[in-house]
Jmol script that loads the backbone (N, CA, C; Angstrom):
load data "model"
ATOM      1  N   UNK A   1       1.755 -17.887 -10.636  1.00  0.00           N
ATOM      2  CA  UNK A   1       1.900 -17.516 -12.022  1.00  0.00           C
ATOM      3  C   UNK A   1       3.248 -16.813 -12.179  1.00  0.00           C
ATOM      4  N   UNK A   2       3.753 -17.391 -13.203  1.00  0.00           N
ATOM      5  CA  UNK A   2       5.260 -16.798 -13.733  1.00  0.00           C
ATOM      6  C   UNK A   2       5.133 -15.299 -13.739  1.00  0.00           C
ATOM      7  N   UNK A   3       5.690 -14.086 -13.816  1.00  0.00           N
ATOM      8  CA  UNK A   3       5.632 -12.909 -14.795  1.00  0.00           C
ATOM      9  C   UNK A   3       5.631 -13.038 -16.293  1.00  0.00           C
ATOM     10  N   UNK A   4       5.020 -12.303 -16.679  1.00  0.00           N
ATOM     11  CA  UNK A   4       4.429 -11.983 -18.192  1.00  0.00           C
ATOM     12  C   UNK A   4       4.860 -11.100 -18.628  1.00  0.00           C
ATOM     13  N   UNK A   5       5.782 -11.162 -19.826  1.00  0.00           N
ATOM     14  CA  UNK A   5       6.739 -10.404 -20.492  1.00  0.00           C
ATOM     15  C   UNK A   5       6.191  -9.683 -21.595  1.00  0.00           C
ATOM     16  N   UNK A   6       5.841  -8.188 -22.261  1.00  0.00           N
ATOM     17  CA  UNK A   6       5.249  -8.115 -23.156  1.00  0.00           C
ATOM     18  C   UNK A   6       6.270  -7.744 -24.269  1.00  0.00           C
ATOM     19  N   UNK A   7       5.895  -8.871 -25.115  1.00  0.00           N
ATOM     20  CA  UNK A   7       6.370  -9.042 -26.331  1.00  0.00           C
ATOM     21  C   UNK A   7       6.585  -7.533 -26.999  1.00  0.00           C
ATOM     22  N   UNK A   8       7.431  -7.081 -27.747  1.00  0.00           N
ATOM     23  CA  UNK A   8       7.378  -5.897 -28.054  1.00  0.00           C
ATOM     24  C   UNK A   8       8.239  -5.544 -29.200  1.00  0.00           C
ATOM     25  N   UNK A   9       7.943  -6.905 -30.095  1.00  0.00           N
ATOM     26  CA  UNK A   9       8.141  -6.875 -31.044  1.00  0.00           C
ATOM     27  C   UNK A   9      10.141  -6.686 -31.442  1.00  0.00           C
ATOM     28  N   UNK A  10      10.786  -6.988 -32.537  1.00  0.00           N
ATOM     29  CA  UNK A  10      12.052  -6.785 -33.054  1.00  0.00           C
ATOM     30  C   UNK A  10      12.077  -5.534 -33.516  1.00  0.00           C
ATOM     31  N   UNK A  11      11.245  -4.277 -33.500  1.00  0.00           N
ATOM     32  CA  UNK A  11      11.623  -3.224 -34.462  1.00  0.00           C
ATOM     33  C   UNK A  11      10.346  -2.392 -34.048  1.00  0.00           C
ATOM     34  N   UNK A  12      10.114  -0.974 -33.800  1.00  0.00           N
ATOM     35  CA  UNK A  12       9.056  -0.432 -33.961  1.00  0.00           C
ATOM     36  C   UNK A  12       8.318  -0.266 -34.711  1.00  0.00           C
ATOM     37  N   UNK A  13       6.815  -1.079 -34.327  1.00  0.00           N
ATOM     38  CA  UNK A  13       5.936  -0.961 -35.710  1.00  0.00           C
ATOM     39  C   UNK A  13       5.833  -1.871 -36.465  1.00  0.00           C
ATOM     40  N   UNK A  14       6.296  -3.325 -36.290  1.00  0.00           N
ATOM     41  CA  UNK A  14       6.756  -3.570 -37.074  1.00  0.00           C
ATOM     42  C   UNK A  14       5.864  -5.075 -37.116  1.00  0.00           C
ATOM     43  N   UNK A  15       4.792  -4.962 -36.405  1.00  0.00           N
ATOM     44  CA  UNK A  15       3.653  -6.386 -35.939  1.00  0.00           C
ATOM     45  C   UNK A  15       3.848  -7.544 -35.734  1.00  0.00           C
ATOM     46  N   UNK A  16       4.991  -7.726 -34.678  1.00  0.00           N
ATOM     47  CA  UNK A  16       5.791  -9.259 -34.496  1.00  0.00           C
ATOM     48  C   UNK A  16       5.349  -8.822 -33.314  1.00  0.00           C
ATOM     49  N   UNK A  17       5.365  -8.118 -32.420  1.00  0.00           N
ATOM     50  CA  UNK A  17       4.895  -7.977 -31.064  1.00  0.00           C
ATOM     51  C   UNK A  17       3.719  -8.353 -30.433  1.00  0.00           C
ATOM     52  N   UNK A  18       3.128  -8.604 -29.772  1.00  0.00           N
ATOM     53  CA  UNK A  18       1.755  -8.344 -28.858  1.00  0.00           C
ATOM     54  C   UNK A  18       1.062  -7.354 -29.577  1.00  0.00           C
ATOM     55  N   UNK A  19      -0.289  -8.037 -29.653  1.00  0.00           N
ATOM     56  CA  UNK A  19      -1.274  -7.399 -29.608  1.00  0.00           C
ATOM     57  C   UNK A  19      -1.713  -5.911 -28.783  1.00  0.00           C
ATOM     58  N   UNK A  20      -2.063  -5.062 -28.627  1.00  0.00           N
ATOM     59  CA  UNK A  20      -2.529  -4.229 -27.889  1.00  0.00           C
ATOM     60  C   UNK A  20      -3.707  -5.070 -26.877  1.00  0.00           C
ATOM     61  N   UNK A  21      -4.353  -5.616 -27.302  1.00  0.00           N
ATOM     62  CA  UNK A  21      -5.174  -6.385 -26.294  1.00  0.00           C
ATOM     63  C   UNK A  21      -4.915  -7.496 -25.680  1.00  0.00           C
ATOM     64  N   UNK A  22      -3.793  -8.418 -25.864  1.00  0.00           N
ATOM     65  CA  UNK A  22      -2.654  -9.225 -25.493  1.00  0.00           C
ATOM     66  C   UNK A  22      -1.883  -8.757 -24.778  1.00  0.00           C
ATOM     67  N   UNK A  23      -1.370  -7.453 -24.937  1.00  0.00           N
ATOM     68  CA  UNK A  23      -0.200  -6.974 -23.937  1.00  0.00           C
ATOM     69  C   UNK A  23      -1.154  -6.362 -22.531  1.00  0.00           C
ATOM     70  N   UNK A  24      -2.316  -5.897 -23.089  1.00  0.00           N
ATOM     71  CA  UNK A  24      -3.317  -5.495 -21.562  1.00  0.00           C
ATOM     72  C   UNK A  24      -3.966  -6.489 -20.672  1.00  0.00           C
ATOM     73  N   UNK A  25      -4.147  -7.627 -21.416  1.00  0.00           N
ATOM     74  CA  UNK A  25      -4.132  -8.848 -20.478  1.00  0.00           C
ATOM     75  C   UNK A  25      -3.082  -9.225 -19.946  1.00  0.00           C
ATOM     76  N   UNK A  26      -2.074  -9.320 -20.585  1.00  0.00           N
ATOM     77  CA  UNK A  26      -0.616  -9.951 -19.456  1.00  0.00           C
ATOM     78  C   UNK A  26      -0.494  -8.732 -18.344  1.00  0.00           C
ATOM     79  N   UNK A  27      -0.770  -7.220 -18.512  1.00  0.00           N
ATOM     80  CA  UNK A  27      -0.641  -6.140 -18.147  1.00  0.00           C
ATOM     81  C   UNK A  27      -1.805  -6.063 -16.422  1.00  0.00           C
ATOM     82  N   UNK A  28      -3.042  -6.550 -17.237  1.00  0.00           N
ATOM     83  CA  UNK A  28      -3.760  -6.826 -15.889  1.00  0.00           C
ATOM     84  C   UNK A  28      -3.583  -7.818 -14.784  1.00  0.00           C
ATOM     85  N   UNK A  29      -2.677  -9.404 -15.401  1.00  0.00           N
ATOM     86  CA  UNK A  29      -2.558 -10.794 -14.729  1.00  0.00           C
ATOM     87  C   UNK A  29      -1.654 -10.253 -13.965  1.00  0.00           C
ATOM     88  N   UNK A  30      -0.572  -9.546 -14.621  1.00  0.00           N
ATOM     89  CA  UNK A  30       0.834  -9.440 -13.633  1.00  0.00           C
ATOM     90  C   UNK A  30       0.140  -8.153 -12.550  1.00  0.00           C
ATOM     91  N   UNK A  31      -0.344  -7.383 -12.544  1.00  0.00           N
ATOM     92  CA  UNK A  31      -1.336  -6.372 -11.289  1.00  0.00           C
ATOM     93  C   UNK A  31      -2.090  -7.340 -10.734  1.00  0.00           C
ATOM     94  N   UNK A  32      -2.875  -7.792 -11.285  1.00  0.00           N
ATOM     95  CA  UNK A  32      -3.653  -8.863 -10.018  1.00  0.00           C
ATOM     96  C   UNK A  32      -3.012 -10.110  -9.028  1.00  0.00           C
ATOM     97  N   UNK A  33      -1.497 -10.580  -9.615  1.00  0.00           N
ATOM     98  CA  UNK A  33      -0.746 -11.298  -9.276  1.00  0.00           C
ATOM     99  C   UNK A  33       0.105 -10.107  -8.283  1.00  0.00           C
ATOM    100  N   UNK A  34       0.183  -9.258  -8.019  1.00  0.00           N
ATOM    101  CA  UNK A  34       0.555  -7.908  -7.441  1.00  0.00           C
ATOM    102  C   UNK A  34      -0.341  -8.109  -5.795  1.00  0.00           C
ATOM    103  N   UNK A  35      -1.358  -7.915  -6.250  1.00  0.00           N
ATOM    104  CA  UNK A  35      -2.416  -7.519  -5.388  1.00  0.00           C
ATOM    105  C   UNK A  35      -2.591  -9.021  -4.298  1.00  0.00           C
ATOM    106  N   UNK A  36      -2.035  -9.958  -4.529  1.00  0.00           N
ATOM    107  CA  UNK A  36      -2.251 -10.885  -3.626  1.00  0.00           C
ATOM    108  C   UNK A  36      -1.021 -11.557  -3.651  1.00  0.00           C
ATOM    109  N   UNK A  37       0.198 -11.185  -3.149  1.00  0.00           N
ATOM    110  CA  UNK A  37       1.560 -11.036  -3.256  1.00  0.00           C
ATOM    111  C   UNK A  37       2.077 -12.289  -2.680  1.00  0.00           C
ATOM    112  N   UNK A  38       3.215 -13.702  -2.630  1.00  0.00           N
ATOM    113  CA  UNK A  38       3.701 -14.367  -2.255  1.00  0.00           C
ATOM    114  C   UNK A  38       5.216 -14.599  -2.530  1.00  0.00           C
ATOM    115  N   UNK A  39       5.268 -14.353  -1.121  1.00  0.00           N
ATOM    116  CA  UNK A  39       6.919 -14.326  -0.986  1.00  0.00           C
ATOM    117  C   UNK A  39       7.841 -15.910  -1.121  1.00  0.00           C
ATOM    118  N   UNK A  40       8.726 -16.196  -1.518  1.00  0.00           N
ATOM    119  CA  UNK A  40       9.484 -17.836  -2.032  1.00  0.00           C
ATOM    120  C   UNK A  40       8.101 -18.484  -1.241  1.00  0.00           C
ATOM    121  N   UNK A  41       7.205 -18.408  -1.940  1.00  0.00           N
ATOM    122  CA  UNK A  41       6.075 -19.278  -1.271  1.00  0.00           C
ATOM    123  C   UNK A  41       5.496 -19.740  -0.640  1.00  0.00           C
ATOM    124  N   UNK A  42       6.609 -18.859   0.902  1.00  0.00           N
ATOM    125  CA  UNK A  42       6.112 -19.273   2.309  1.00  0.00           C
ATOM    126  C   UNK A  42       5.001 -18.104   2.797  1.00  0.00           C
ATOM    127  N   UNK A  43       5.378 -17.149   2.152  1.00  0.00           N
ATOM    128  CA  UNK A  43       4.231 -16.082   2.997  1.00  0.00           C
ATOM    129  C   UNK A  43       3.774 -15.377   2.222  1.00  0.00           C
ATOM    130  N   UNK A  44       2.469 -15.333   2.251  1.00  0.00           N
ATOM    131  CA  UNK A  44       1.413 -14.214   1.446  1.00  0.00           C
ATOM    132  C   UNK A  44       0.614 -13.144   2.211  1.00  0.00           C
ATOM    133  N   UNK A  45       0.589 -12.248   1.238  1.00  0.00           N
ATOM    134  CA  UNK A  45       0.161 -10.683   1.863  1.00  0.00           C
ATOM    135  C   UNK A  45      -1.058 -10.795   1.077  1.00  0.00           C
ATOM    136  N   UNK A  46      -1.952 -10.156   1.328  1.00  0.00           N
ATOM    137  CA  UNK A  46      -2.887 -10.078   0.777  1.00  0.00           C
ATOM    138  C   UNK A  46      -4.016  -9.397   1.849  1.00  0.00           C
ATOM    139  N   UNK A  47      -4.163  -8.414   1.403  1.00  0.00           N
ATOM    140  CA  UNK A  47      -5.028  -6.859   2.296  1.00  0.00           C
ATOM    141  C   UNK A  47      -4.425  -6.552   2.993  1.00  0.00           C
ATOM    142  N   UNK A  48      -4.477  -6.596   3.807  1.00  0.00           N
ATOM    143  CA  UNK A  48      -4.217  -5.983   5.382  1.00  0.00           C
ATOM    144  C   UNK A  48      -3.400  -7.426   6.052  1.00  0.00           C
ATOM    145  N   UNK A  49      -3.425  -8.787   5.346  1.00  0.00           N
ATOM    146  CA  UNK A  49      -2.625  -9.990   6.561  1.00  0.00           C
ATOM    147  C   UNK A  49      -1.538 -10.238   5.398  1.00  0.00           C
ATOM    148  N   UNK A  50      -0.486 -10.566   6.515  1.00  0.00           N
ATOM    149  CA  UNK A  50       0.610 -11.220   6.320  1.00  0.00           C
ATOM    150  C   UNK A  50       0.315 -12.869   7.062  1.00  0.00           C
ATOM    151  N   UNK A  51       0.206 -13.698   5.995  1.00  0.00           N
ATOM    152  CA  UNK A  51       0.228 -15.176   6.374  1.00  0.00           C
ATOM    153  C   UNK A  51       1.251 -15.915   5.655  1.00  0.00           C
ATOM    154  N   UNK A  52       1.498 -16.767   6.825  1.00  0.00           N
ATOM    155  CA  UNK A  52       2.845 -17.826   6.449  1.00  0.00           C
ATOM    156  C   UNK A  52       1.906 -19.121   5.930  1.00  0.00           C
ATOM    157  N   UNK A  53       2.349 -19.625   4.446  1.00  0.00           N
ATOM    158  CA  UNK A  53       1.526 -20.384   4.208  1.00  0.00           C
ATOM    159  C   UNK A  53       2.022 -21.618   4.198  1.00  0.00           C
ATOM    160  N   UNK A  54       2.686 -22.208   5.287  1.00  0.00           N
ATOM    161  CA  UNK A  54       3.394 -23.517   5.698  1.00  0.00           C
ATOM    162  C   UNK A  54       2.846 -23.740   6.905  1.00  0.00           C
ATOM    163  N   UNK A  55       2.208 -25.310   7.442  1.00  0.00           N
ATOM    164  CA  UNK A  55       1.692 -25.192   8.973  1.00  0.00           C
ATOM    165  C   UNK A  55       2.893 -25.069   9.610  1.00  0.00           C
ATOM    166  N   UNK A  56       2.360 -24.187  11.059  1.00  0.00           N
ATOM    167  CA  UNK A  56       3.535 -24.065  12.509  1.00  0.00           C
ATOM    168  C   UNK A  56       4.606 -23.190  11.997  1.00  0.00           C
ATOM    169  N   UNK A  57       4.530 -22.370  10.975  1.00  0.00           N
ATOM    170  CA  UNK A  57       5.681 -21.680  10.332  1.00  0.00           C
ATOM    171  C   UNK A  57       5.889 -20.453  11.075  1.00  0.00           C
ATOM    172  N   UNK A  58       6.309 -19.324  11.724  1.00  0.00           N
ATOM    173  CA  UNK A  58       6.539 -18.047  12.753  1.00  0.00           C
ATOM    174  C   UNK A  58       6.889 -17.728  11.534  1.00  0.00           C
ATOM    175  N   UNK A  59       6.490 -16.024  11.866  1.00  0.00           N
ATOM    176  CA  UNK A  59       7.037 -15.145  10.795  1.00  0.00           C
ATOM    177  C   UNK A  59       7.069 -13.912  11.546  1.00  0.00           C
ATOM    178  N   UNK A  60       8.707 -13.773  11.267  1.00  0.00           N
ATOM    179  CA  UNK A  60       9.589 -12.621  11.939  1.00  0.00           C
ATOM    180  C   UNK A  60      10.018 -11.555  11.127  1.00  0.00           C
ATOM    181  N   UNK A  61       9.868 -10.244  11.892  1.00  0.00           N
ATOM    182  CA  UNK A  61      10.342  -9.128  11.614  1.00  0.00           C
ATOM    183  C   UNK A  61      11.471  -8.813  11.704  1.00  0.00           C
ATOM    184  N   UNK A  62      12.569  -8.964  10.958  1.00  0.00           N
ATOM    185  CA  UNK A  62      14.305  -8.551  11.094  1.00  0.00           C
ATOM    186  C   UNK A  62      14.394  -7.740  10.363  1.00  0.00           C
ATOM    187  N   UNK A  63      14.729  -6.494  11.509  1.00  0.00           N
ATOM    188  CA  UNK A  63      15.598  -5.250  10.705  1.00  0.00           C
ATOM    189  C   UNK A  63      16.968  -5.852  10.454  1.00  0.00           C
ATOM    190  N   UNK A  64      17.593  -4.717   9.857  1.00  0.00           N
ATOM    191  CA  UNK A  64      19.077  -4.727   9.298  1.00  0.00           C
ATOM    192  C   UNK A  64      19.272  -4.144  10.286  1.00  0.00           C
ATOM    193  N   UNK A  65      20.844  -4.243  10.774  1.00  0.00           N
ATOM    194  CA  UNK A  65      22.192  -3.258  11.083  1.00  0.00           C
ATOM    195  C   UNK A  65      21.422  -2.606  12.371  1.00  0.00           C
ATOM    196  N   UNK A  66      21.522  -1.648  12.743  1.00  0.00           N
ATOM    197  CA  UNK A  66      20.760  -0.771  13.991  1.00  0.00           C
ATOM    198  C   UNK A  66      19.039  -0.790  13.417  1.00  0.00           C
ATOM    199  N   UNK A  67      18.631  -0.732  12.650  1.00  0.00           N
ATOM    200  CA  UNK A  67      17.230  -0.404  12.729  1.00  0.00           C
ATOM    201  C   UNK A  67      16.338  -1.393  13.305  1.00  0.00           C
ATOM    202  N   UNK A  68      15.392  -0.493  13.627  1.00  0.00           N
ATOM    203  CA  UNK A  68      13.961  -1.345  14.204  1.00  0.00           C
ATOM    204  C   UNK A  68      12.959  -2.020  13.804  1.00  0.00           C
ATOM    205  N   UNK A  69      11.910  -2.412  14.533  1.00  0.00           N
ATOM    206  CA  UNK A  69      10.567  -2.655  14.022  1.00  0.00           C
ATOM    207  C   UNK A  69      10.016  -1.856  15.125  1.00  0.00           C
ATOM    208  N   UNK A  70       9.064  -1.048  14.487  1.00  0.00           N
ATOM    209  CA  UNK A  70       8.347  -0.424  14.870  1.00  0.00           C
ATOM    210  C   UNK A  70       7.065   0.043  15.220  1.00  0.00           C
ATOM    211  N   UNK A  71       6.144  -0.408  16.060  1.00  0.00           N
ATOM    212  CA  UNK A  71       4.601  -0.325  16.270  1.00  0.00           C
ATOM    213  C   UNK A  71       4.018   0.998  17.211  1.00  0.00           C
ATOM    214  N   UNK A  72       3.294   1.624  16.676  1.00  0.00           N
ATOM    215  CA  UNK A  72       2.570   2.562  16.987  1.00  0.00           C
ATOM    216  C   UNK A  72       1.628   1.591  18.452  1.00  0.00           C
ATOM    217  N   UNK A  73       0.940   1.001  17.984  1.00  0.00           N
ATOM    218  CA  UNK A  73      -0.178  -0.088  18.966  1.00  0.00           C
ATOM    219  C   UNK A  73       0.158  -1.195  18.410  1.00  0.00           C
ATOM    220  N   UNK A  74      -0.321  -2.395  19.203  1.00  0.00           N
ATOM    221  CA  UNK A  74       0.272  -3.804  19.170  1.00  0.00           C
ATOM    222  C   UNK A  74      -0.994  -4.182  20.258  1.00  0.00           C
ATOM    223  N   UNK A  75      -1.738  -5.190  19.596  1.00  0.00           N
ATOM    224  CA  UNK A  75      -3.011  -5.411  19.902  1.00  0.00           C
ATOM    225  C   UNK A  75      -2.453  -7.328  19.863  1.00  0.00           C
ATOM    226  N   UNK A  76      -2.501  -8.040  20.983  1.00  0.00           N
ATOM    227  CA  UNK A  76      -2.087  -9.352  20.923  1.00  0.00           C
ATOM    228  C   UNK A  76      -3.306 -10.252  21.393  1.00  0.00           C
ATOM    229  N   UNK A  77      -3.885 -11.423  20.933  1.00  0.00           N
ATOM    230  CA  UNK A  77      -4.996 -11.986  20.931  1.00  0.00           C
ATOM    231  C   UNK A  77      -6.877 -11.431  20.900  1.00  0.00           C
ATOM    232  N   UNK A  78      -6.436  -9.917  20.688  1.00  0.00           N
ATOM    233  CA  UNK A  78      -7.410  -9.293  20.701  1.00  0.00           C
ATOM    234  C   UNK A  78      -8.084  -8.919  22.221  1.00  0.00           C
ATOM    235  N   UNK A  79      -7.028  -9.067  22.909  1.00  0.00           N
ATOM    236  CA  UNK A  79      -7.303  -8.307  24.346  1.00  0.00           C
ATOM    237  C   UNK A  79      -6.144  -8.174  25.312  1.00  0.00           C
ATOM    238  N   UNK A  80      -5.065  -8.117  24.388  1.00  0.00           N
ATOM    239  CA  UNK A  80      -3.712  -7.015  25.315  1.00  0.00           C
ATOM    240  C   UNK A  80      -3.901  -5.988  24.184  1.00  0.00           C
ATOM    241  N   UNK A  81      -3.190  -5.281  24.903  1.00  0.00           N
ATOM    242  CA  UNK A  81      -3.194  -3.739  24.120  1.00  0.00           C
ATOM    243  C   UNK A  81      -1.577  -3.413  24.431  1.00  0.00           C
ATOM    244  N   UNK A  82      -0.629  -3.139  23.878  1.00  0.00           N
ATOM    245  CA  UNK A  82       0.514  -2.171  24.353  1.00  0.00           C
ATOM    246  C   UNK A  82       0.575  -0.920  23.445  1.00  0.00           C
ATOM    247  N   UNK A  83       0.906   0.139  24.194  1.00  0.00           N
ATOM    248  CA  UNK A  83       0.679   1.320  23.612  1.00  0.00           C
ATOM    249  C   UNK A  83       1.427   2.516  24.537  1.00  0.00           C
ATOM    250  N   UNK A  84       1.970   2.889  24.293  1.00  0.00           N
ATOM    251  CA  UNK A  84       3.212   4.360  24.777  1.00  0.00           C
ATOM    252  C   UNK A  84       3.628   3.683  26.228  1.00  0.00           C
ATOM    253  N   UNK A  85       4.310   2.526  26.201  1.00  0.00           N
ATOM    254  CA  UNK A  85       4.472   2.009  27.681  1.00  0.00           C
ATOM    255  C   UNK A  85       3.754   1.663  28.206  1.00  0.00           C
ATOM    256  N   UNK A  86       2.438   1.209  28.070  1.00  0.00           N
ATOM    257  CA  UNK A  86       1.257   0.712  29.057  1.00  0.00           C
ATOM    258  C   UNK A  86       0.689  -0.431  28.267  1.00  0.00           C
ATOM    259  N   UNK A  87       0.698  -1.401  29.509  1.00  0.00           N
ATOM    260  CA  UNK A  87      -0.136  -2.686  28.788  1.00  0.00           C
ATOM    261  C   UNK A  87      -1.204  -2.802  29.481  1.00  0.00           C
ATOM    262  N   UNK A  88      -2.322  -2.881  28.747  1.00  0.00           N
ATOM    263  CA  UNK A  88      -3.432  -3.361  29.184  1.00  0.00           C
ATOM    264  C   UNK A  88      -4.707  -4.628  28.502  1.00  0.00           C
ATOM    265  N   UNK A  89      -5.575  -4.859  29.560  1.00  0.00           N
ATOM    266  CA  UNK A  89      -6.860  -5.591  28.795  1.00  0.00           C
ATOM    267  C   UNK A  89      -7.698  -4.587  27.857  1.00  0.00           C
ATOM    268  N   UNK A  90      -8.216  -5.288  27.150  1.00  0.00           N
ATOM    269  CA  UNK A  90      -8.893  -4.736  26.333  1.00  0.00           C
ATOM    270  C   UNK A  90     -10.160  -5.028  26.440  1.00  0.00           C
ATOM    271  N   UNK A  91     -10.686  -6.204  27.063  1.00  0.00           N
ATOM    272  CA  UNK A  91     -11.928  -6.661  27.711  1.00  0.00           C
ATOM    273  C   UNK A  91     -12.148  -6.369  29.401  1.00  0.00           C
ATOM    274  N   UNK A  92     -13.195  -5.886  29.613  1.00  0.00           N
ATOM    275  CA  UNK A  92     -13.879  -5.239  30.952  1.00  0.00           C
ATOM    276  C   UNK A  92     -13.293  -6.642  31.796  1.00  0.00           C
ATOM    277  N   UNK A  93     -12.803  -6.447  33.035  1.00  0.00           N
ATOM    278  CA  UNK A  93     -13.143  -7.388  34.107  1.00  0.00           C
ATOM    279  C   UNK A  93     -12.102  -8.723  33.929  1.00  0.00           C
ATOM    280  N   UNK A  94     -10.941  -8.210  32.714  1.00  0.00           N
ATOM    281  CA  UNK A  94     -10.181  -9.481  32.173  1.00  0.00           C
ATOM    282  C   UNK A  94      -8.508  -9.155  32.999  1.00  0.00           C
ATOM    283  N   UNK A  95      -7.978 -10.487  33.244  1.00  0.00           N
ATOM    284  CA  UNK A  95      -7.562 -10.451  34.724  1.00  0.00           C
ATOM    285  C   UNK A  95      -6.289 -10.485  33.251  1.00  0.00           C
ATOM    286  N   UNK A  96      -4.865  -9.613  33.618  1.00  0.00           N
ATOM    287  CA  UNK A  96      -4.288  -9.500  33.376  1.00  0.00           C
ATOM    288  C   UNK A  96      -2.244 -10.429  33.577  1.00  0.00           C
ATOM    289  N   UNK A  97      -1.976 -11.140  33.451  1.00  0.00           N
ATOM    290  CA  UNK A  97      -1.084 -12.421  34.629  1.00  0.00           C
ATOM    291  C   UNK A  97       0.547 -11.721  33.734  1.00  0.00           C
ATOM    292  N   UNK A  98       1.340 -11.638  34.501  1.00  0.00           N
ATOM    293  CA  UNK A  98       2.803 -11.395  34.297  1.00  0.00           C
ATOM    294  C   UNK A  98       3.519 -12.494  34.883  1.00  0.00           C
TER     295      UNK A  98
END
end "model"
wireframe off; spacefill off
backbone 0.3
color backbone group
């Protein structure tokens, strides 16, 4: 969906504008169009995932200039763990290969 511009009339007051209940609908579409966000159409956010919505597409983190990317924990297939220099399994008895 495009963005939704609210009309706002040639003059204050002056009832060429949007409705009050017209301008709170375009007001709610463009927030809900917010809330499930897509970037030039390859990648959408929406809760907590970042998905690339092209098959086989990678989606990379590039800082600018000196800065980083930065992870507190980094949890990879749901049983590596890296965390303050230490990698480990995350499942009992799961054989670890370098």
């Amino acid at each position: 969906m495009t963005r939704q511009i609210l009309d706002i009339g040639s003059n204050a007051n002056d009832g060429s504008g949007d409705t009050l209940r017209a301008a709170m609908q375009k007001v709610n579409e463009n927030f809900a169009e917010l809330y499930n966000v897509s970037v030039d159409n390859y990648i959408e956010i929406s809760g907590n995932n970042i998905t690339a919505t092209r098959s086989n597409d990678n989606i990379n983190l590039v800082p600018a200039g000196t800065g980083v990317v930065t992870m507190p924990i980094l949890t990879v297939d749901g049983n590596i763990n890296i965390t303050d220099n230490v990698i480990k399994t995350t499942q009992s008895n799961s054989d670890l290969e370098f």
